[in-house]
C-alpha positions in Angstrom: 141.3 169.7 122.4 142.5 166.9 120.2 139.4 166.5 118.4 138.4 169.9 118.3 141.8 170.8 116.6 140.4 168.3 113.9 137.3 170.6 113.3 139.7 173.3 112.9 141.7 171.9 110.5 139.6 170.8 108.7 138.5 174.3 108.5 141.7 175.8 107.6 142.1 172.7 104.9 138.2 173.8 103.3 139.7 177.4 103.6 143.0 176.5 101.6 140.5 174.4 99.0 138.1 177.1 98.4 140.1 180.2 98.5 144.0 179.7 96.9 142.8 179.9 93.4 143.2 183.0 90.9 140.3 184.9 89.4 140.6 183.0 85.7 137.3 183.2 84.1 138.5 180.4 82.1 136.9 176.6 81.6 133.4 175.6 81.9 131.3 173.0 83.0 128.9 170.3 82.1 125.6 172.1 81.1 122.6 170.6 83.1 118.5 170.8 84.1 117.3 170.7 87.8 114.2 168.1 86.9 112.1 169.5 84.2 113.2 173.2 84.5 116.5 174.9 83.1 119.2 175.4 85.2 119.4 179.5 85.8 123.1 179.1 85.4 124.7 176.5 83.0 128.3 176.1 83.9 130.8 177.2 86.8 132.0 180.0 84.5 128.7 181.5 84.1 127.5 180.7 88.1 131.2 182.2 89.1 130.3 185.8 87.1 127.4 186.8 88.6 128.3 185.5 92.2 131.0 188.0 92.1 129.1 190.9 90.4 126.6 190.6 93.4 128.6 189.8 95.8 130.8 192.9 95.3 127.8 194.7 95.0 126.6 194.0 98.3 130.2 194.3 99.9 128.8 192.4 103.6 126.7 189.9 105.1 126.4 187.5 108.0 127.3 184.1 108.4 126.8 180.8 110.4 128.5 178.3 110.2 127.9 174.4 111.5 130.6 172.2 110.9 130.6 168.2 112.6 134.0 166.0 112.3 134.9 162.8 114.2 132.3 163.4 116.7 132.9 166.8 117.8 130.3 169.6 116.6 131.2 173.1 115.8 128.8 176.3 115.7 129.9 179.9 115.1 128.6 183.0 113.5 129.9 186.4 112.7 130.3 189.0 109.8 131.9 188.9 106.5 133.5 192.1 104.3 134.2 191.4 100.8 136.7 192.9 98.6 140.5 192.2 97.2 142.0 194.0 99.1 140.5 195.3 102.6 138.4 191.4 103.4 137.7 190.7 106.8 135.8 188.6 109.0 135.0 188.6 113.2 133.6 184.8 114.1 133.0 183.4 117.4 132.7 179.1 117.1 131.9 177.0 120.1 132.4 173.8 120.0 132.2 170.9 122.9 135.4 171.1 123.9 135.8 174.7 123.9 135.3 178.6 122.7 137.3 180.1 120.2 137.1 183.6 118.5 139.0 184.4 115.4 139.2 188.1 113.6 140.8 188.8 110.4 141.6 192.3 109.4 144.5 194.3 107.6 145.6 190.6 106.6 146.6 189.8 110.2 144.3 186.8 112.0 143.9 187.3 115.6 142.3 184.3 117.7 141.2 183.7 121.4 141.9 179.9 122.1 140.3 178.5 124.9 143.5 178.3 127.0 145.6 181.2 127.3 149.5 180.9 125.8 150.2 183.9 127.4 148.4 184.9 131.0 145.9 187.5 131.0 146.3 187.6 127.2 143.7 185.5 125.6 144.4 186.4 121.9 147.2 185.5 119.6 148.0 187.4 116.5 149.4 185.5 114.0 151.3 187.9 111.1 153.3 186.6 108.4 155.5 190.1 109.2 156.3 189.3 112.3 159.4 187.7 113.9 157.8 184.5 115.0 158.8 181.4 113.5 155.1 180.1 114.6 153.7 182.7 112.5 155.5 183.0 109.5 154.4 179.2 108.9 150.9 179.9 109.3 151.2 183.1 107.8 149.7 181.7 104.2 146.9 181.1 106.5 146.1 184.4 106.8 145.6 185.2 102.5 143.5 182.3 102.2 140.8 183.4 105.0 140.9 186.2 103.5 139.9 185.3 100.2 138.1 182.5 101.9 135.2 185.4 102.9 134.9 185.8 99.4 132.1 182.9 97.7 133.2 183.9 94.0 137.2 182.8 94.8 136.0 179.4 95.9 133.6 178.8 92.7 136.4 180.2 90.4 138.7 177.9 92.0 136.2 174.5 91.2 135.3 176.1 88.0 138.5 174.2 86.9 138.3 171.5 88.6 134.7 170.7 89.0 131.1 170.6 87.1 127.6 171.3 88.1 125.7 168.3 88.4 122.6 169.2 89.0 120.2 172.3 90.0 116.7 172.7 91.0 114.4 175.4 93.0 114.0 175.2 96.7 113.4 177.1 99.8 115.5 178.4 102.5 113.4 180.1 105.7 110.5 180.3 102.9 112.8 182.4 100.4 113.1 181.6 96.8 116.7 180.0 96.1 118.4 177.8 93.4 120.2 174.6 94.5 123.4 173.6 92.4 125.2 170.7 93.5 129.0 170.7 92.5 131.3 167.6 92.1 134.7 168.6 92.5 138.2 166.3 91.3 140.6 166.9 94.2 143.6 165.8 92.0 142.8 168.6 88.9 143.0 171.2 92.1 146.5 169.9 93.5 147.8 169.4 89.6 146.3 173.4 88.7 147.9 174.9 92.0 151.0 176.9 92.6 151.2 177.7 95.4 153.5 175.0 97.4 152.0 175.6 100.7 148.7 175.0 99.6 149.4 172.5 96.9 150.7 170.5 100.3 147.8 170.8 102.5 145.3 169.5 99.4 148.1 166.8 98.4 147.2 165.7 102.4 143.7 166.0 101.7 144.2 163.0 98.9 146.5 160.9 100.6 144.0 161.2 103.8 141.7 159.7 100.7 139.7 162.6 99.2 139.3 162.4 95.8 135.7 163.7 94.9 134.4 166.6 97.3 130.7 167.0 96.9 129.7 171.2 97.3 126.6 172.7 97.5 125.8 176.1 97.0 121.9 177.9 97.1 121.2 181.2 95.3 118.9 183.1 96.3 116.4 185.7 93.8 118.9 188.4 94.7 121.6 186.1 93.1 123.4 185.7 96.4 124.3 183.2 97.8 122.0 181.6 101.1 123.8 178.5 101.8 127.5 176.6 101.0 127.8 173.1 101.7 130.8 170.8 101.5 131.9 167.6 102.3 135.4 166.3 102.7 138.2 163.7 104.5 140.3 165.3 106.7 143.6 163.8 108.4 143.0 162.8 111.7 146.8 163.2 113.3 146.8 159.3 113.5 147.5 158.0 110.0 143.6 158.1 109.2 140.6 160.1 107.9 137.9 162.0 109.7 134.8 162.4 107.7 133.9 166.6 108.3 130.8 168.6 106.5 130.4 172.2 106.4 127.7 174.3 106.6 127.7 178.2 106.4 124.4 179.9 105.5 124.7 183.8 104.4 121.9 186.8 105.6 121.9 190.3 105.9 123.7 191.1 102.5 124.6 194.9 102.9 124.4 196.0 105.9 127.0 197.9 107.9 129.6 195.7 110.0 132.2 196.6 112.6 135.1 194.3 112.6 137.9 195.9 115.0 141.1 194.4 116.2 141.2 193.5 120.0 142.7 195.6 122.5 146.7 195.4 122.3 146.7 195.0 125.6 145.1 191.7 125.6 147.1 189.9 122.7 150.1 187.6 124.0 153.3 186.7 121.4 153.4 183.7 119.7 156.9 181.8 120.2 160.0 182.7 118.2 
């Protein structure tokens, strides 16, 4: 599971990245041309407002996600709520080494692991609330997947940090979308953030030797979003980087999701 537990940090490090920033509709961005045609938004500021107009709008969608790092592969999909307060999200990721499921409602994070810490109790709830020393130290986890669900947090995040390189009009499954490309200075992130937890986790992210993190993000006619990309370093648990890229592509904007906690009687305690 070694190498598997690097996909998933890596996933929790893209989360804490994309998702501890405010909502500061400050700053802009280089103003750019995808080839010969304007750009249909010219600065983060600008791309940031109408992602979260629409995006609140539509309140849901569906998401896969494809995510490769050292080797290992990992493929998942599941449904998204947005909102400030009542975000949540029900994803089930395979990877080669092993299933894992991972629910987030009510600010709690429940996930099944592929082996059991608890027999006959697959899941683990991890709640900042809660008693457990485990838990209270991935408890910030738990805020930042939640906001992670949200595409306007992560773009209002960069919008300091990062500019629009480029844009240009392609097609996803023969739909209509605009292609931004986003360069984004890892060390304006760690010097605007504070929050110490996550200021930590992207101060790894540097010393692990990330400094630029390319992102990617298609919008659609709708002005929703169809696609995020990113690319990062990641520590590797060895004193070294793993190279990891992200894919998560959006459908089904608006339509009715259930997301439900599992059974009580299948959720094991973490240590104290």
């Amino acid at each position: 599971m070694r190498k598997a537990g690097i996909v998933l940090s890596a996933f929790a490090l893209a989360v804490t990245l994309g998702a501890c920033g405010g909502n500061d509709n400050g700053g802009s961005s280089t103003k750019t041309t995808g080839g010969n045609e304007p750009a249909a938004a010219m600065n983060l500021v600008d791309l940031a407002k109408s992602l979260g107009e629409k995006t609140e709008k539509a309140s849901t969608a569906h998401m896969k996600l494809t995510a490769d790092a050292a080797g290992v592969s990992m493929n998942g999909e599941g449904d998204l709520k947005f909102g400030a307060s009542d975000a949540a999200i029900s994803m089930d990721l395979t990877t080669s080494e092993g299933s894992i499921s991972m629910i987030l409602l009510d600010s709690v994070l429940y996930m099944k692991l592929p082996q059991e810490l608890t027999p006959g109790k697959p899941w683990i709830k991890i709640d900042s609330s809660s008693n457990s020393a485990m838990a209270k130290a991935l408890g910030s986890m738990n805020e930042q997947l939640s906001k992670s669900v949200d595409p306007r947090a992560t773009l209002q995040q960069f919008q300091k940090a990062g500019e629009i390189t480029d844009s240009n009009e392609e097609e996803i499954d023969g739909k209509k979308v605009t292609h931004y490309k986003i360069n984004v200075d890892v060390q304006k992130m760690v010097d605007q953030q504070t929050d110490p937890t996550a200021k930590a986790e992207m101060q790894k992210a540097i010393d692990a030797g990330m400094k630029n993190m390319p992102v990617e993000v298609w919008i659609d006619k709708e002005g929703l979003p169809a696609r995020f990309a990113i690319e990062m370093a990641s520590p590797n648990g060895s004193g070294g980087t793993a190279k990891v890229k992200m894919q998560a592509d959006y459908t089904d904007w608006g339509k009715p999701v259930d997301i439900a906690a599992p059974p009580a009687d299948q959720i094991g305690e973490l240590p104290a």
